[in-house]
N, C-alpha and C positions, 0 to 999 in steps of 0.2 A: 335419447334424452334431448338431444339439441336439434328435431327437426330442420332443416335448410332453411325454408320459408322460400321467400323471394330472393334473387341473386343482384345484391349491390353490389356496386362495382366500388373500387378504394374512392372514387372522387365522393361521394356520397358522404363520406367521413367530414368532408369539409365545404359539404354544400358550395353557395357560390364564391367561396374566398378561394377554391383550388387548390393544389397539391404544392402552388409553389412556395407559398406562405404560410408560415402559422404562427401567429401572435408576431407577425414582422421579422418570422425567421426562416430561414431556407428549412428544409426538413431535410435535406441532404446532409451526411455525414460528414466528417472531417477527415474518416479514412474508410476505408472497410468496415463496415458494422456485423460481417457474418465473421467472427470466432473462428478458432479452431484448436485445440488442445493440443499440445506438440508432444506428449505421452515420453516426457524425457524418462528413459532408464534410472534406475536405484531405488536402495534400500539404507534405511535408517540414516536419510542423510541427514549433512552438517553443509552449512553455509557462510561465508564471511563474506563483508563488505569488504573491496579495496577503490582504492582512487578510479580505477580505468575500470571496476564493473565487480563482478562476485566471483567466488571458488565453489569449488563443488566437490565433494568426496562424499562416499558411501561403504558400504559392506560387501565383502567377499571380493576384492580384486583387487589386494593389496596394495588399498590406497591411490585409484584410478584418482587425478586431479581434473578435473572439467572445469574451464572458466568461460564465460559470459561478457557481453557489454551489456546487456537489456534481461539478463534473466529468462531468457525464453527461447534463442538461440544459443546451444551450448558445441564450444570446438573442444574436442578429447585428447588431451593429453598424455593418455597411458597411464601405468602406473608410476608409481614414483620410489617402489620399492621394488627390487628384482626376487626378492622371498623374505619369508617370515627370519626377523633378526635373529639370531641364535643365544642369544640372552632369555628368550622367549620361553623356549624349552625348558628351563629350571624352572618354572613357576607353573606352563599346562604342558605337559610332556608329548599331549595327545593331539595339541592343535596342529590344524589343518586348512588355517586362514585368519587374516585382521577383520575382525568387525570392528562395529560402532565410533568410526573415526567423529571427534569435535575438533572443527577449526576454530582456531581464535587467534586475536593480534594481542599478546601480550612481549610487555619489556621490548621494547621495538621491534620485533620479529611475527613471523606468521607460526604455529604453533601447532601439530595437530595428535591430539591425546587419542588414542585408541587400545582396544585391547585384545588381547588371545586368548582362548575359552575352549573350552568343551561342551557340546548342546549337553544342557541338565545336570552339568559340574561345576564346583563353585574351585576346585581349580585354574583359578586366573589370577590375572594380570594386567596391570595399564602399564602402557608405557609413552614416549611422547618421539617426536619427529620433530625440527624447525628449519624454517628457511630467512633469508632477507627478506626478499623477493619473492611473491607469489604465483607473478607471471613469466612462465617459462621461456628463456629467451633473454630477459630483461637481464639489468646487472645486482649483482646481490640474490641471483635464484641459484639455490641448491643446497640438497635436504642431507643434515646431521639428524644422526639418532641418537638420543640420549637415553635412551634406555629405562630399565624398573623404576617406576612411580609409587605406585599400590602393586599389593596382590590379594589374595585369598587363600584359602585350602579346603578341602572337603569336610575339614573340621568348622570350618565358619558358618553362620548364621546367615550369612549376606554374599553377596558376589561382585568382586572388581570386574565389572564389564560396566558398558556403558554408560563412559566419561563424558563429563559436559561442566564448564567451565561461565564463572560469572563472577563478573570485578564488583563490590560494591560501591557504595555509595565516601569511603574512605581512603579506595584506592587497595585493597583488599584482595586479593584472588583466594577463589575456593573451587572445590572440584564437586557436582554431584555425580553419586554413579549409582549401580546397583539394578536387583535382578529376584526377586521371588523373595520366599524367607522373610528376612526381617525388614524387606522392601530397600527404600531408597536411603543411601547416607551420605555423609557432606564433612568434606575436609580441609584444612586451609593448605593454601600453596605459598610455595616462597615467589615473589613472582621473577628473582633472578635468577634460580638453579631451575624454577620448574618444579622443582618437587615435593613434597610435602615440608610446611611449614617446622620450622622446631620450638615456636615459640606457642604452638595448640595443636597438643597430637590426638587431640578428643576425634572421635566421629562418631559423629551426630547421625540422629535417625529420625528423618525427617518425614517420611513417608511409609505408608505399609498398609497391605487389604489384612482386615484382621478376622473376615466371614470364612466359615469353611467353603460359602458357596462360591467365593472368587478363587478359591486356592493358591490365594497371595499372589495372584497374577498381577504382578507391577514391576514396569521395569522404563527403560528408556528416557531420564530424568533429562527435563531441559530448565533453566534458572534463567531469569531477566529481571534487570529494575526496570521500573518504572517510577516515576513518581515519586519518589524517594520510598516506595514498596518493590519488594520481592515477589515474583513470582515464577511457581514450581507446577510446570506439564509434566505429566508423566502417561505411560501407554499402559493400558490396561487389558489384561484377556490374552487370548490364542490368536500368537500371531502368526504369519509367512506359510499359510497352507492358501496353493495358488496351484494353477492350472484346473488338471482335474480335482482336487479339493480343495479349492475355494472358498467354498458355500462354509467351508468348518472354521474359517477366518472369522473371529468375531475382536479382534482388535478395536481400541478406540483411543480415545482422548480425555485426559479430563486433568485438572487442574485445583491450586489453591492458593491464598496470598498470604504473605508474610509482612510484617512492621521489619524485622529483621532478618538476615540473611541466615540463620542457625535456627529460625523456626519461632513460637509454632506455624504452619502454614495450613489456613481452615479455607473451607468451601466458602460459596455464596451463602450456602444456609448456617454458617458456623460451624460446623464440624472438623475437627482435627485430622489431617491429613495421615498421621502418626498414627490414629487409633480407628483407619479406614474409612475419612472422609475424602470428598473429591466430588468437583462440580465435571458431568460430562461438555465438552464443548464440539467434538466433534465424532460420530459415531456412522453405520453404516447406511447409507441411502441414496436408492435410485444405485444406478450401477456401478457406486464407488462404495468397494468392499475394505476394510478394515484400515479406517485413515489414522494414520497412529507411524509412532518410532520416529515424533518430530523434534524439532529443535528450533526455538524461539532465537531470534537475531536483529540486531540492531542495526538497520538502514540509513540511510540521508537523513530521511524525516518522518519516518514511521518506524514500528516492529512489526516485523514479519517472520513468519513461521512457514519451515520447510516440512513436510513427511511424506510418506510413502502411502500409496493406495496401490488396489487391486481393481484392476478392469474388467465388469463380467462379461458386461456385453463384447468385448474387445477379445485381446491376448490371452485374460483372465492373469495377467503376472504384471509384476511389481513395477510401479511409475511413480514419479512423484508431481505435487501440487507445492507452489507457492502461494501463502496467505496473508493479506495484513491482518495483525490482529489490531481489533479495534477499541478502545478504552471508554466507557462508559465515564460522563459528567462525577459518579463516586468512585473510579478509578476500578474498577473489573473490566475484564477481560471477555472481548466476542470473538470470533474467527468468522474477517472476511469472506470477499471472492477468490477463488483460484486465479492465479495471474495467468491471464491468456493472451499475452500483448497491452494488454490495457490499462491505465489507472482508474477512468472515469463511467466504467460500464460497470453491471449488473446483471448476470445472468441468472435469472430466477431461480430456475431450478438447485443453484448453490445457496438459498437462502436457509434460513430457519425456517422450517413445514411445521405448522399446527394445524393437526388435521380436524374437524370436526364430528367428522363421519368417516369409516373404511372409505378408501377411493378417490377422494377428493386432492386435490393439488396431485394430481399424476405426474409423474417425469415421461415424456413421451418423445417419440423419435420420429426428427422430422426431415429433410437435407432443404428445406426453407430456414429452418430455426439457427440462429445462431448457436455454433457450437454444436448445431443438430440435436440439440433438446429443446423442448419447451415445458410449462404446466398448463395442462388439460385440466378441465371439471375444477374451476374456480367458482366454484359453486354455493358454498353451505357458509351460512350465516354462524361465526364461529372458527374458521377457518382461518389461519394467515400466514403472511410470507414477512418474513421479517430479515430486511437488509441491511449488516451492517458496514460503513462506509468509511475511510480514511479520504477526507478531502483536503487540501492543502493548503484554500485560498476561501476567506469568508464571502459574503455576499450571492447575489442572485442568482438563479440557475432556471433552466430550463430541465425538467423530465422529459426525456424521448420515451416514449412511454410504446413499446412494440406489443402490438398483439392482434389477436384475430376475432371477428363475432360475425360468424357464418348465421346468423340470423337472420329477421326483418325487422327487428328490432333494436336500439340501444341498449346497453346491458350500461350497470355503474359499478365501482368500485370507488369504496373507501380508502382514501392514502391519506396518512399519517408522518411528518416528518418534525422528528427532534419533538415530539406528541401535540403539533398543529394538526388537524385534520382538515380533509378536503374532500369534497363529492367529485369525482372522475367522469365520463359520461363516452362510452365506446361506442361511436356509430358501427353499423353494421359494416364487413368489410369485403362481402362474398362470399366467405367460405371459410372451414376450420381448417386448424393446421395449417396454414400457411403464412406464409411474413415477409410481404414484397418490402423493401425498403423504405415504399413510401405507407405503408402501414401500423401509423402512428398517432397520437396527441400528444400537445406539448402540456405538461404539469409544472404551472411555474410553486417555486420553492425558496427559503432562504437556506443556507448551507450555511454551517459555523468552521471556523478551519479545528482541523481533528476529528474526531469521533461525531461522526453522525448516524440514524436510525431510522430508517426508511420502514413503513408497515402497512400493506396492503390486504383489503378483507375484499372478499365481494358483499355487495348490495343485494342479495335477492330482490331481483322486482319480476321476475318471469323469463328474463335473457340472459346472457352470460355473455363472456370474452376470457378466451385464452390468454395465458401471457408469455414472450420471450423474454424478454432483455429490455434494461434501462439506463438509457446513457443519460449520462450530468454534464451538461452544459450550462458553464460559464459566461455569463453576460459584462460583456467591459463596456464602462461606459463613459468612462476617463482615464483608467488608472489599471498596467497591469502591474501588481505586486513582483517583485524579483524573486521572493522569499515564497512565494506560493505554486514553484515548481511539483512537478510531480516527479521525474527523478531525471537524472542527468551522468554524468562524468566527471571529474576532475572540480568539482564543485561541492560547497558543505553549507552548513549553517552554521554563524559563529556563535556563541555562548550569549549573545544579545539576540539570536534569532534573524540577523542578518543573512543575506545570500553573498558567499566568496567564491568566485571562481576564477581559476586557472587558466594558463595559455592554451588553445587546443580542447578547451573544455566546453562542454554545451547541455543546455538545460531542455527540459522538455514540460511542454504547457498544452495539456490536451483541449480538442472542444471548445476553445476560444470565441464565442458569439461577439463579430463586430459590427453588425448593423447597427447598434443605437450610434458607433461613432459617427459625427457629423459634420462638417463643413472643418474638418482639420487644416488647422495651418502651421503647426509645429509640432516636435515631436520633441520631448525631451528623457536623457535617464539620468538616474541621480548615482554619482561613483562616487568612492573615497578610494585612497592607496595607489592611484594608477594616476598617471600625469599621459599616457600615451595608449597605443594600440584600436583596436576596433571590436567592438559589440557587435553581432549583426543578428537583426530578428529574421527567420527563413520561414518559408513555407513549406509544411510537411515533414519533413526531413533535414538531419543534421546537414546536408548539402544542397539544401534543394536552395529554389529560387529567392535570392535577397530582398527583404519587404522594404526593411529600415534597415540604413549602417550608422551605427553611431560614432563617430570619432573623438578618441576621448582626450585627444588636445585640445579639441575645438567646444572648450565647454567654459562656464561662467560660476565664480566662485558663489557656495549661499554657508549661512552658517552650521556649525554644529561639525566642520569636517567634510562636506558634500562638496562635490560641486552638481554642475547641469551641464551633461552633455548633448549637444544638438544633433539628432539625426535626422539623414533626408532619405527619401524613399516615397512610397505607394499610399499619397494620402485619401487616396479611394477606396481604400481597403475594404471589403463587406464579405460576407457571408461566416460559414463555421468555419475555424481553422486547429489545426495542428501549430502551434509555432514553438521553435528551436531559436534557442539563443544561444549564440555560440561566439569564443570570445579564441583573439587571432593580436599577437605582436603584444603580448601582457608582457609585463616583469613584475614576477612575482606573483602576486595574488590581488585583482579587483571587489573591494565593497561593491555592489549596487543596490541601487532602493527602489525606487518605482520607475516605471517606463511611465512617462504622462503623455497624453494627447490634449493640446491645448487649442481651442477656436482658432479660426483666421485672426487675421491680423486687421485690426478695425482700422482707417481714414478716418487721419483728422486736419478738417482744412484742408484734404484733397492730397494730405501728403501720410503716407504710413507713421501709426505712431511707434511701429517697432515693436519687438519680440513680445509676448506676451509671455508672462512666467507661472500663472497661475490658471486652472479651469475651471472653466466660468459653470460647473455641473455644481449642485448643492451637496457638500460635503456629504448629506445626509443620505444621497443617493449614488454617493462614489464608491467605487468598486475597489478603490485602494486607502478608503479609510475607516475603514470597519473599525466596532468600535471592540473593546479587548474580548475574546473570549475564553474557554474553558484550555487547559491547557493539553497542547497539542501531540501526537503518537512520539514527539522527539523527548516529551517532558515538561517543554518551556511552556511560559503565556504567552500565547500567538496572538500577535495584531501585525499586520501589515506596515510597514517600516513608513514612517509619515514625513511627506517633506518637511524642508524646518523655514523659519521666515526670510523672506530674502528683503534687502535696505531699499532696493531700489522703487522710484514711483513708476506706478505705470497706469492709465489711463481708463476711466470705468466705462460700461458701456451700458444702453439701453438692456434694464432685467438684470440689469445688477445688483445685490444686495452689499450695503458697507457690514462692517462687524457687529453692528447694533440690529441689525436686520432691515434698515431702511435702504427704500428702493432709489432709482438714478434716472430720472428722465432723461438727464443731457450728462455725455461723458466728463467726467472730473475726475483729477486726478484722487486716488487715498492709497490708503500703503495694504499691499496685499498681505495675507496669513496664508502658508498652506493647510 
């Protein structure tokens, strides 16, 4: 189908502008752009955020704890239980290991509900575990068991197995569990004893397949707010046939939302989840067999969902995936990328496939492709890939846009974001299948912070282009946000949508494009709460090389609570960056607001007129004052925390505009606005 033709080489791609430019950016990465999946072990995991990174527990190893800084390299802690409690036994006499463990931080404690069962018995049982302390080692770790929660019998309708737990909107704790039969049910907890409430012994049934052709295959309930809505994942079909029977895995995903936490909870099409409705969200495709037995969790600044797949091409046994899930503008529910390291990539092949015709958007195996997969035969008029995206920070971006067109000719694709669309235009790059680094176009874009929807079709015109991978790059071009981290350590967002972080704590800001900055002659960031210590922006890594240090004695009072603190460093700064903000000698806990990069310092009468407080970029094209948008994967209305107006005069300069929008031939003093 896709002849060779003539053999272009990648410069061709960019005619006489060269490979080292593209729209005034390096085309070189920030880090590593080739993936690689780390096929962490488990089944039917659970996840919690803590201050220094995440937990990790799963099925059948009584209660293994794994914890993380970054989600993606995980250190193994063992179990945390030396055998099955003997309380256990009165409720499944036959068990022979703890499933479906749920962590959670309730009543100040870490918390993990799991249960005892027999495969195809509703002889069960939940019961719970807590710690202080989640990171072993630390002070306040070590695990009490408190023993029976729920149970069931083989007289029941329903089955106590897999527990999963969600606070409402009032401060509330409830438990979902449940397993075939009369599907999923929901019960309130006390949240000081842990155990079932005594003020609502109702339980509720919130969920259930009611076709004979599903055979009430529903189980593994996960609950999250959002939005001040509910929402209830649950796994659907035959799960955990792996190795040699695999292929009989047909596990999935699918989901429904609530107004309230007791239900009803309907599909996207309206349907009752109760009377065997449920929207699919993720199901089997390309070599990831049965993604299902997950569990929805509350992040920094997104939700993110943990579960279990099966690898065919691989081991053929059980791994898991982390996803953000992503909140559509009316508050539904998409499941991201798998986390591979990354915040700000895109690997195609994880997208939503709408095929047109058999064959088309192939998952194909490459050791060029990131990740070692790409999509082949982008072809059919009809087709699409649909990415959806948790960004952090509003404003301009660049698409790295990878892909291959072994033609002699440019092939196009249509891209769609937030439903703008755009003509794409792929010169030819040599050859299919392959994806040198510099093997790209840049698609510029506006990104909103939250939920956004990337959507690519091809253009039939007679050529084609494969695709890999899309990285989003961040254009600063005065202003980075504090608040539009991608994730960090010891740092949060307060209830106003501010960034707080901690001594020892450090944030993470992918893809950072700083060429627009220009002729810098100061650098300011904006604190509250902190009178002392150091900020310092790095290169790369939480220790890499120091760009800016800011010190946060050395800073000037503005209203509203803020001050300006001055940092010095690398006002040469350019190309794409990784940058880590890591903060050293805090007491207690630092507000910060924006990082600003402010012009030189203008001569006046041959003498300096001294600091400039405000950047002379048009607000309209600042990168840190976006105007409010849709509200963000944490809940809030996300806007970028805006400086407030400082008293002092300072001096205007040629292309100045005052507040009325009149322009300045000659410097005069007026009073700045941020």
């Amino acid at each position: 189908m896709f002849g060779m033709g003539s053999r272009y080489g990648v410069r061709a791609m960019f005619g006489r502008v060269g490979l080292g430019l593209v729209f005034g950016v390096s085309v070189s990465s920030a880090a590593d752009w080739y993936a690689k999946d780390n096929l962490q072990p488990g089944h039917d995991p659970s996840m919690v955020r803590f201050e220094d990174g995440y937990a990790l527990m799963s099925t059948n190893n009584n209660l293994q704890l794994w914890t993380s800084e970054d989600a993606y390299t995980w250190r193994d802690h063992k179990s945390t239980v030396s055998a099955i409690p003997q309380w256990a036994y009165t409720y499944a006499p036959g068990t022979e290991g703890i499933w479906a463990p749920d962590v959670f931080y309730m009543n100040g404690e870490y918390r993990v509900y799991y249960c005892v069962s027999v495969f195809g018995k509703r002889s069960s049982a939940i019961g719970y575990q807590s710690t202080k302390s989640i990171m072993p080692g630390s002070s306040g770790y070590g695990w009490t068991d408190h023993g029976h929660v729920f149970h069931t019998t083989t007289s029941d309708k329903y089955n106590a197995i897999d527990a999963d737990v969600v606070r409402d909107t009032e401060g509330n704790y409830w438990m979902a569990f449940g397993s075939f039969g009369l599907g999923i049910q929901l019960i309130k907890l006390d949240a000081t004893t842990g155990y079932q409430a005594s003020d609502d012994k109702t339980v509720y049934n919130i969920a259930r397949r009611t076709s004979s052709a599903s055979g009430g295959a529903e189980e593994g309930p996960s609950l999250i707010e959002h939005g001040g809505q509910y929402f209830l994942f649950t796994a659907w079909d035959k799960c955990c046939q792996q190795g040699a029977n695999i292929e009989q895995t047909t596990y999935k995903t699918a989901y429904g939302r609530a107004d309230k936490v007791t239900g009803p909870y309907k599909d996207r099409a309206g349907y009752n989840m109760a009377t065997g409705g449920g929207t699919i969200l993720l199901e089997r495709y390309g070599r990831y067999v049965g993604p299902g037995g997950g569990e929805a969790f509350q992040d920094l600044n997104r939700v993110r969902f943990v579960h279990h797949y099966y690898d065919l091409n691989g081991d053929k046994y059980n791994h898991i995936h982390i996803r953000d899930v992503v909140f559509t503008e009316d508050n539904w529910a998409e499941m991201g990328q798998p986390f591979l390291g990354r915040y700000l990539s895109a690997e195609v092949e994880h997208g939503v496939l709408t095929r047109a015709v058999s064959g088309d958007l192939a998952i194909t195996r490459s050791n060029t492709a990131s990740n070692g997969e790409y999509l082949a035969y982008v072809n059919t008029e009809g087709s699409k890939i649909r990415l959806p995206m948790n960004i952090m920070q509003a404003g301009d971006y660049l698409l790295r846009y990878r892909y291959a067109n072994g033609g002699d000719a440019a092939a196009t694709h249509k891209v769609t974001v937030n439903g703008k669309s755009q003509t794409v235009t792929l010169p030819p790059t040599g050859s299919w299948g392959t994806f040198p680094e510099n093997s790209v176009v840049m698609v510029p874009a506006k990104l909103k912070r939250g939920g956004n929807f990337i959507e690519i079709e091809p253009s039939p015109n007679g050529n084609f282009a494969e695709l890999d991978r899309i990285d989003f790059l961040r254009i600063i071009r005065d202003t980075i946000p504090a608040n539009g981290f991608d994730n960090g350590i010891r740092v949060r967002l307060t209830k106003d949508d501010e960034f707080a972080i901690k001594d020892g704590g450090y944030a993470i800001f992918e893809n950072v494009v700083l060429d627009s900055l220009k002729d810098i002659g100061n650098v300011f960031l904006q604190v509250k709460n902190a009178s002392s210590g150091k900020i310092v922006i790095r290169d790369g890594k939480k220790d890499g090389t120091a760009v800016f240090t800011c010190d946060l004695s050395n800073r000037s009072l503005m209203d509203g609570g803020w001050s300006a603190a001055k940092c010095s460093g690398d006002m040469g700064l350019r190309g794409i960056k990784d940058l880590y903000l890591t903060a050293s000698g805090i007491s207690g806990e630092a507000i910060l607001g924006n990082l600003t990069f402010e012009p030189m310092q203008v001569v006046c009468n041959q003498a300096p007129c001294g600091d400039p407080v405000s950047s002379s970029s048009d607000p309209s094209t600042s990168s840190g004052t976006a105007e409010p948008q849709s509200s963000s994967s944490s809940g809030t209305t996300a806007i970028a925390p805006r400086a407030v107006r400082h008293d002092m005069q300072v001096p205007a300069r040629k292309a100045y505009r005052d507040l009325k929008g009149r322009s300045f031939d000659k410097q005069i003093p007026y009073r700045v606005m941020f």
